[in-house]
C-alpha positions in Angstrom: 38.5 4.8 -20.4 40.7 7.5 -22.2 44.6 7.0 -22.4 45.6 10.4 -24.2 44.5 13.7 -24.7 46.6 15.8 -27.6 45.8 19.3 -27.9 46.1 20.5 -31.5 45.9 23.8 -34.4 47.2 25.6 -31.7 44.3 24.5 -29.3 41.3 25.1 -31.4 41.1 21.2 -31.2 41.9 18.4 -28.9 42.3 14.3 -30.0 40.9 11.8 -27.6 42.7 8.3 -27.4 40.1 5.4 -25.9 41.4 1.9 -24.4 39.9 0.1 -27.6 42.6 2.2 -29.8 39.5 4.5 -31.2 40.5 8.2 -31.6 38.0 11.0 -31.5 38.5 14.6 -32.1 36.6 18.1 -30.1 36.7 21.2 -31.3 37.5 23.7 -28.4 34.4 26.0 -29.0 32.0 23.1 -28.7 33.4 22.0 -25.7 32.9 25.8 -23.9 29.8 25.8 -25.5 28.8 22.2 -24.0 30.4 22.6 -20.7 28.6 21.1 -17.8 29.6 23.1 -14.8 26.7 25.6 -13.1 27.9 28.8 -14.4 26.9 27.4 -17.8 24.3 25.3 -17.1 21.4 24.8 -14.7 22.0 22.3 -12.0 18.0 21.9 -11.6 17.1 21.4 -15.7 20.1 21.1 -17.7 19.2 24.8 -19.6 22.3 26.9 -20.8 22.8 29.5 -19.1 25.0 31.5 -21.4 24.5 32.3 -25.3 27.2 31.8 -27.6 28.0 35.5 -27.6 29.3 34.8 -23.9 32.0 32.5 -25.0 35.1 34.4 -26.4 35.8 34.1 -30.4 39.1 33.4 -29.4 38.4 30.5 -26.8 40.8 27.3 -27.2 42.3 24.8 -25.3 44.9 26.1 -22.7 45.5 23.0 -20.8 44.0 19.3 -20.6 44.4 16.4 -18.7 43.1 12.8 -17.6 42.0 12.8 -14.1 40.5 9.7 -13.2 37.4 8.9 -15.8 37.1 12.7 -16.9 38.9 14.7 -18.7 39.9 17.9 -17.2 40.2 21.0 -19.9 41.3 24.6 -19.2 40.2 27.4 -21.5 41.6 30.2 -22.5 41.3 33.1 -22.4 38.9 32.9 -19.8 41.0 31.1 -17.6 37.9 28.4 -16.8 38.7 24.8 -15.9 35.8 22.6 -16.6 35.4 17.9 -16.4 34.1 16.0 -19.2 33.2 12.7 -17.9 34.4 10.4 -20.0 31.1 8.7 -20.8 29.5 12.2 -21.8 32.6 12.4 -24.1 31.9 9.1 -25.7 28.1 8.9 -25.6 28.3 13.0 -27.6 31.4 12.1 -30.1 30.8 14.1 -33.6 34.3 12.6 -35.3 33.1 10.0 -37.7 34.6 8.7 -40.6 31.5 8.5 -43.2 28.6 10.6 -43.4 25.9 7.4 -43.1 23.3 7.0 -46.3 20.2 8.7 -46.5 17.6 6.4 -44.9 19.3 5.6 -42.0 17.4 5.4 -38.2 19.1 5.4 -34.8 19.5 1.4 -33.1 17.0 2.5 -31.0 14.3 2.3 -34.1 13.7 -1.8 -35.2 12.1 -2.2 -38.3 9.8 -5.0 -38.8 7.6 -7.2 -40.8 5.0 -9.7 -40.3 7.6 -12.3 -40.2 9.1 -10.9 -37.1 6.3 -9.1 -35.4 3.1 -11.1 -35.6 3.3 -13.6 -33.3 4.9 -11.0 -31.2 3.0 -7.9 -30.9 3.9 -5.6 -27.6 1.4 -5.1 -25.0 0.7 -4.7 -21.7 -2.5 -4.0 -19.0 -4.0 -0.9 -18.5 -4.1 -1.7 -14.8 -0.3 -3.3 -14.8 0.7 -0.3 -16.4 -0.5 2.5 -14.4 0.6 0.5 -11.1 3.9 -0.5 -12.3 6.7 1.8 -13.6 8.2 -1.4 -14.9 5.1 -2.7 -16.9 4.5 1.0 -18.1 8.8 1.7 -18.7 8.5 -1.5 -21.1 5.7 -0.4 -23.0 6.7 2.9 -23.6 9.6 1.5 -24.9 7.8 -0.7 -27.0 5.9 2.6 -28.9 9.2 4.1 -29.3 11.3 1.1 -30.7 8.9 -0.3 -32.5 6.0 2.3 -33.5 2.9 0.7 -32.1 2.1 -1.3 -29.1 -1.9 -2.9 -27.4 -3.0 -1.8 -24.3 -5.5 -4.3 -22.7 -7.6 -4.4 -19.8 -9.3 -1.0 -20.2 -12.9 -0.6 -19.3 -15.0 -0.7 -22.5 -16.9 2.7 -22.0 -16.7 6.3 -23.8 -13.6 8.1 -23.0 -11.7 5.4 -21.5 -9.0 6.4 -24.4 -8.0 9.2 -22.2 -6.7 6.6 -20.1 -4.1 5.6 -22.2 -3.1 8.9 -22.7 -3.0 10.1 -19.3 -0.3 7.8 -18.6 2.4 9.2 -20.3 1.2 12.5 -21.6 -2.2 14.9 -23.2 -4.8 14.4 -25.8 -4.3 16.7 -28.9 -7.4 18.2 -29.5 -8.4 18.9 -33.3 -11.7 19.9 -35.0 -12.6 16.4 -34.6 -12.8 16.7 -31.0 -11.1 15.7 -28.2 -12.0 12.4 -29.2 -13.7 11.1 -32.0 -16.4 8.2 -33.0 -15.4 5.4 -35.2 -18.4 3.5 -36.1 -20.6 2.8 -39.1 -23.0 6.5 -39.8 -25.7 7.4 -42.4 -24.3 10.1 -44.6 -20.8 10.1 -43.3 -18.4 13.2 -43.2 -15.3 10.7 -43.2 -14.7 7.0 -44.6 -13.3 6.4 -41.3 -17.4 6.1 -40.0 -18.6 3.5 -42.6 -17.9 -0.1 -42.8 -15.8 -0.4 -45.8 -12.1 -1.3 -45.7 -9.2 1.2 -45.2 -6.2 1.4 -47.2 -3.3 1.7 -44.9 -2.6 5.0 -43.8 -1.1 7.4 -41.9 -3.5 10.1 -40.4 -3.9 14.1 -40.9 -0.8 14.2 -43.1 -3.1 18.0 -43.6 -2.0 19.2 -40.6 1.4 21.2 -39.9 2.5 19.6 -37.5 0.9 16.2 -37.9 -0.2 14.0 -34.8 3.1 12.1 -33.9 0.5 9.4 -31.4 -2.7 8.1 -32.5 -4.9 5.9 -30.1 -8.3 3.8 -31.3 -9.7 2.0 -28.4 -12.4 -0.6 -28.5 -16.0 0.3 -26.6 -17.7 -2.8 -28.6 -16.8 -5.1 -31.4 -19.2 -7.6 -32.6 -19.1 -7.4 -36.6 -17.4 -10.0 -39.1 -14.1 -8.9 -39.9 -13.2 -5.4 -39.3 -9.7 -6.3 -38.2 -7.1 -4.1 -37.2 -3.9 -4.2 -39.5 -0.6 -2.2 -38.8 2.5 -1.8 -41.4 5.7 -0.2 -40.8 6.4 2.4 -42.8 10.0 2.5 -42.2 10.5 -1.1 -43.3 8.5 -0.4 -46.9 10.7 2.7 -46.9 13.7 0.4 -46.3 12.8 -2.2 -48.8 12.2 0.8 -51.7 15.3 2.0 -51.2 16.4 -1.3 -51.5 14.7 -1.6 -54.9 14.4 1.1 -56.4 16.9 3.8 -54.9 16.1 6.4 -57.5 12.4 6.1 -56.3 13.2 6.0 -52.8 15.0 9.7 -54.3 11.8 10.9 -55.5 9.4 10.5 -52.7 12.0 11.9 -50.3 13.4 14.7 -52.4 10.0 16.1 -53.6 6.9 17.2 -51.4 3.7 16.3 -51.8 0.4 18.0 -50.8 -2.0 17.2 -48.9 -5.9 18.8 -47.8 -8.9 18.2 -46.1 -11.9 20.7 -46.1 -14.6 18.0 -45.0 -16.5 20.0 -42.6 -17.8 23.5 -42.4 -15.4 25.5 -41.2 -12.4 23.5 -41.8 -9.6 23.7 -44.3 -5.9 22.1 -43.3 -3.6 21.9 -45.7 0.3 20.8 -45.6 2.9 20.1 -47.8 5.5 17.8 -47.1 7.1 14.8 -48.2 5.7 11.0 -48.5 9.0 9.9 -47.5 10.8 12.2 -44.8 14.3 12.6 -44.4 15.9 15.3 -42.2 19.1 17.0 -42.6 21.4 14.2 -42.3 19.5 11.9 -44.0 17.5 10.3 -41.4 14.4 8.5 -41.7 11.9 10.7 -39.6 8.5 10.7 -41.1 6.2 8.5 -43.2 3.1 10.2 -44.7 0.4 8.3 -46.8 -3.2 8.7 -47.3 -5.0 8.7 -50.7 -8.1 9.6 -49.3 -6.5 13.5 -48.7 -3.6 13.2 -51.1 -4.2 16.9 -53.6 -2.7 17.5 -56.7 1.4 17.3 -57.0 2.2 20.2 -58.1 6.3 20.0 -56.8 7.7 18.0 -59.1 9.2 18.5 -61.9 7.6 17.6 -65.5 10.5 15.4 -66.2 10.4 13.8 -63.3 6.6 13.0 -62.9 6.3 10.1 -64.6 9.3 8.2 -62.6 7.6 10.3 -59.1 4.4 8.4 -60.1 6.2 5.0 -60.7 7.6 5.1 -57.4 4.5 5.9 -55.6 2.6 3.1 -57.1 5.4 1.3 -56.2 5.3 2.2 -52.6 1.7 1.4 -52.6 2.1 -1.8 -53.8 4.8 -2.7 -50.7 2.8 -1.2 -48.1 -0.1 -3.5 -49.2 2.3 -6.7 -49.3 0.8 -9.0 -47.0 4.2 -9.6 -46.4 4.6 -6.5 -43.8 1.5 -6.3 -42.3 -0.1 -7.2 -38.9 -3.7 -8.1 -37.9 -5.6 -8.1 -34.9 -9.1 -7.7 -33.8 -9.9 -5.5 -31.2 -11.9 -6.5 -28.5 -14.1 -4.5 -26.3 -11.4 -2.8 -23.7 -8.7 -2.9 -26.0 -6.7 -0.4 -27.7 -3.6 0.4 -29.2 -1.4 3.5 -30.4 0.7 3.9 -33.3 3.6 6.5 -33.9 1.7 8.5 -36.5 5.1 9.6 -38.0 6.0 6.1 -39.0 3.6 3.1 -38.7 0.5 3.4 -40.9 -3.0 1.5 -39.3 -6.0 0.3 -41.5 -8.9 -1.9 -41.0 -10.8 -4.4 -42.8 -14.3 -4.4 -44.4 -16.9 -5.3 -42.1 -20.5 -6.7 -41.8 -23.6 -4.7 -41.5 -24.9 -6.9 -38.5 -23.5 -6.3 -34.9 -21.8 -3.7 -33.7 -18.5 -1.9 -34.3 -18.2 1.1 -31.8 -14.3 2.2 -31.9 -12.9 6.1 -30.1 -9.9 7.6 -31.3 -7.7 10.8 -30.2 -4.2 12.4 -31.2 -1.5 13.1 -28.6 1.9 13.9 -28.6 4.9 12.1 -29.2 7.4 14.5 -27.1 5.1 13.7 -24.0 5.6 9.5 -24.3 9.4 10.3 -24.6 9.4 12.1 -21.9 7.8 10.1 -19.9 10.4 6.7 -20.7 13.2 9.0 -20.3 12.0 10.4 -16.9 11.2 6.5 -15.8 14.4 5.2 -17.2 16.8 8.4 -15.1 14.2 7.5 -12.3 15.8 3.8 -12.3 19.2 4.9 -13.0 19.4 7.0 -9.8 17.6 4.2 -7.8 20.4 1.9 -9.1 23.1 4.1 -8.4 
């Protein structure tokens, strides 16, 4: 609920008073430029209809007032009046008081560890899920909030993968396919297709843009061992920082490199940081994998030795039994993990019975879209 609205500097700005006695501040441009009525934005998607060169170098705050829950602002000099509900005012407020510390993530990201997520892991039913916003709403959110969820109930055949992915979005096709074997080979092109252990990892760090989704689904799984193991990447970040800040530095300050050229035909390379932050800070991205890590060439000579420190370092959390999560797939399960943050691996396995697992890439724009479609969907139903 707003109580006052003070136009200031000669109405480049305006100060919002809220019932709870917070204050926050607009700047008169990005209001005009943000304005919600049709003539500057689409009532059907939400697109702007006007580029910034529409909106006057001049504009600023003529008149305002509280009408209601909305806040009602003229501008001059184009002599438009446009409403700012109050809760798109409060849910879009730029005015805060300290720039947060690098490493921070939105409340919608939890962080975990085996403490807190092993007895605990999110799943749901292939069939419950593609019959059932709710069921499919809750996982969803599960892959966002927490990185990875399990998906049983799928029929144990080739391709049923493309299940999973159909339900909230499209395969990402790369050179391995549109889907790719995992299971033991003679003369392997990848580590992935023999029985050893994997460290964790994320995969294709190579590629610019990397897969945000992976999914590995379970055709048949009759081998000792070979368990499935997840670690959050954001949590090892978390507890670096913690540590060792000036490492945490490192990792996120210089890039590293990364290549594959395991097939004729193929060579990806990329080059970005182990430790992502963006602009502000934020913890976006995790990359890791010493199978395709190349030769750092970014940093500094000064700062190599300290750069390698830390890495080993990071290594050394991410294989902490501490953060890690095991399951063994069984034949029509599967699970997806943010690719950007939660790194999967898998435990040595025997030579005797079988071990047939089918992975693809998709996108992690598509599963957001999806839970934000489902969630308006049961906003508007409630409303």
């Amino acid at each position: 609920m707003l109580t006052h609205a003070l136009i200031g500097d000669e109405g480049k700005t305006i100060d919002l008073g809220w019932k709870d006695g917070t204050r926050t501040r607009f700047h008169a441009m990005w209001l005009r430029d943000n304005a919600l009525d049709d003539k500057t934005r689409s009532a059907g998607n939400g697109q702007r209809l006007i580029t910034i060169l529409d909106i006057p170098a001049q504009t600023r705050i003529g008149a305002a007032a509280i009408k209601a829950d909305a806040l009602e602002i003229s501008f001059v000099p184009e002599q438009k009046t446009v409403s700012f509900p109050a809760a798109w005012l409060s849910a879009n407020a730029y005015d805060r008081d300290a720039a947060r510390e690098p490493g921070w993530t939105g409340e919608a990201t939890v962080r975990w560890t085996k403490a807190s997520m092993q007895n605990s892991v999110p799943r749901a039913g292939y069939v419950a899920a593609s019959r059932d916003r709710t069921v499919l709403r809750q996982w969803l959110s599960a892959v966002k909030t927490y990185g990875f969820a399990v998906m049983d109930d799928l029929p144990a055949e080739s391709g049923a993968l493309c299940k999973v992915s159909d339900l909230f979005g499209y395969i990402r096709e790369t050179n391995y396919g549109r889907w790719f074997e995992v299971r033991a080979e003679v003369n392997p092109t990848n580590l992935a297709y023999t029985n050893l252990g994997l460290q964790s990892h994320t995969d294709n760090p190579y590629r610019d843009p990397v897969p945000t989704l992976q999914i590995l689904s379970c055709i048949e799984n009759t081998v000792e061992g070979g368990e499935s193991s997840v670690v959050d990447g954001f949590a090892v970040a978390a507890a670096l920082q913690a540590e060792n800040p000036e490492g945490f530095r490192l990792l996120s300050s210089y890039p590293a490199r990364f290549e594959y050229a395991g097939s004729s035909g193929v060579r990806l390379r990329a080059k970005r940081p182990m430790i992502e932050l963006g602009p502000d800070g934020e913890l976006i991205a995790i990359r890791f994998n010493n199978r395709s890590l190349a030769p750092t060439v970014d940093v500094p000579f000064a700062d190599m030795e300290a750069y390698y420190a830390a890495y080993r370092r990071f290594a050394e959390l991410i294989e902490d039994p501490s953060f890690e999560v095991t399951f063994k797939l069984e034949a029509g399960q599967a699970f997806i993990v943010d690719n950007t943050r939660v790194m999967h691996a898998r435990k040595a396995f025997s030579g005797t019975g079988k071990r047939w697992l089918q992975g693809c890439y998709a996108d992690k724009d598509g599963l957001l879209s999806t839970l934000l479609a489902i969630e308006h969907g049961f906003k508007e139903a409630a409303e």
